[in-house]
C-alpha positions as a Markdown table, in Angstrom:
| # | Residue | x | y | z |
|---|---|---|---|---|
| 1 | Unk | 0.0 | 0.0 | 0.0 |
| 2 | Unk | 1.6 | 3.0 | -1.4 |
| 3 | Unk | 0.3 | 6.4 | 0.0 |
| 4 | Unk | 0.3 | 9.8 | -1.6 |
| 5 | Unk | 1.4 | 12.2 | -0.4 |
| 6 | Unk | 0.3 | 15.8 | -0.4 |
| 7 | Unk | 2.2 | 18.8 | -1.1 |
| 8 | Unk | 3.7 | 20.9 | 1.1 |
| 9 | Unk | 1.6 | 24.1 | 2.4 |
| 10 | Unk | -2.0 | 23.7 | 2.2 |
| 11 | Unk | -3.8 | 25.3 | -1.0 |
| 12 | Unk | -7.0 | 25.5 | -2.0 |
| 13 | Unk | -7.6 | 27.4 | -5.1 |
| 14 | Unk | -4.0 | 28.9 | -4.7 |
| 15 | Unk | -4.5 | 30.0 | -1.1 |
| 16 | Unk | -2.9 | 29.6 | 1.6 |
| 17 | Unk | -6.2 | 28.2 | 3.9 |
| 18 | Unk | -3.9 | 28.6 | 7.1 |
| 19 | Unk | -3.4 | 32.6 | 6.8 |
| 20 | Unk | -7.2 | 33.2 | 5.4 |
| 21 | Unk | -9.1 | 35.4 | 7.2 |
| 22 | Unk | -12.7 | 33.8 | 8.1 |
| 23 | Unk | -14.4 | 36.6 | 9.5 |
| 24 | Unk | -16.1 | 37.4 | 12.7 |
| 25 | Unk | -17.9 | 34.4 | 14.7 |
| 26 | Unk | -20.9 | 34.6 | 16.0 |
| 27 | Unk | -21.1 | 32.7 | 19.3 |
| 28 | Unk | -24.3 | 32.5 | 21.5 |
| 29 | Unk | -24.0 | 30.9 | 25.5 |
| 30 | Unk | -25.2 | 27.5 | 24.9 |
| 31 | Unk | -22.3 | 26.7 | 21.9 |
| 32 | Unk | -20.0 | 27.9 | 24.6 |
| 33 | Unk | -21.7 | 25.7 | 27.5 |
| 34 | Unk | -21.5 | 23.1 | 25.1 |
| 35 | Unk | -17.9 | 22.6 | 24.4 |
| 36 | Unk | -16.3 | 24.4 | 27.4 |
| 37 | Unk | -15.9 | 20.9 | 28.9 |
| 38 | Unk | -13.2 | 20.8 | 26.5 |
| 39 | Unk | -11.5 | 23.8 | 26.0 |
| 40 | Unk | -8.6 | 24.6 | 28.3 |
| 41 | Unk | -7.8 | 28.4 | 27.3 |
| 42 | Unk | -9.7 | 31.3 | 29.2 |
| 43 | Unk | -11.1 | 31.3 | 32.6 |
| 44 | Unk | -13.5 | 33.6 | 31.5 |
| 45 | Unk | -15.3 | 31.9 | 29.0 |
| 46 | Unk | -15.5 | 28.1 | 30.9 |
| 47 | Unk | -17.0 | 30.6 | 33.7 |
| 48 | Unk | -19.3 | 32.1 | 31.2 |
| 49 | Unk | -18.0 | 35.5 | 32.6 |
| 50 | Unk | -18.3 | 37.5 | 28.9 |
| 51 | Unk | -20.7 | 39.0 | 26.8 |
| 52 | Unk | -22.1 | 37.7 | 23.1 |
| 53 | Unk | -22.2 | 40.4 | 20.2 |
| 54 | Unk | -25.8 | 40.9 | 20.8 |
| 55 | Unk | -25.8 | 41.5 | 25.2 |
| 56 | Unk | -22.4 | 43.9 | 24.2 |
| 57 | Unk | -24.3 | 46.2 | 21.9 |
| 58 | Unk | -27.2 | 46.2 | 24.2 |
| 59 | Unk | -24.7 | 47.5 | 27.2 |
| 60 | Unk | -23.0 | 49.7 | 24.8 |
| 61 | Unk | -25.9 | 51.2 | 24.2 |
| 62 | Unk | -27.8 | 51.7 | 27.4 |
| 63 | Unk | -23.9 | 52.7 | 28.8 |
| 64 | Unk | -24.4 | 55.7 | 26.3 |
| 65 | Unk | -27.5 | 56.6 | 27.1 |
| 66 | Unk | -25.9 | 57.1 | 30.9 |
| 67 | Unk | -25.2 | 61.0 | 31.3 |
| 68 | Unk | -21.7 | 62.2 | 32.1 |
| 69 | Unk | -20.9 | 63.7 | 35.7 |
């Protein structure tokens, strides 16, 4: 059993697919309930302690609204 192969650096379409950009995520709380069993990084997500797009713009907002002493 002969196997092939493949060359180095990953391309597709002449790109290097480790560089691309893929853009913003969008992430809600139960994804990130869901697999911070296994992720070992940040304290504050596996403690939930952080904010989703949506509940940032919300506080961004309302924080605006809050007059200036």
């Amino acid at each position: 059993m002969v196997l092939k192969l493949p060359k180095s650096g990953i391309f597709v379409k002449d790109r290097d697919i480790v560089e691309a950009d893929f853009g913003p995520m969008r992430i809600n709380r139960t994804q990130v309930q869901k697999f911070s069993i296994r992720h070992r990084g940040s304290v504050r997500l596996s403690s939930g302690r952080y904010y989703t797009e949506d509940e940032f713009e919300d506080r961004k907002k309302k924080n605006f609204k809050e007059p200036l002493p």
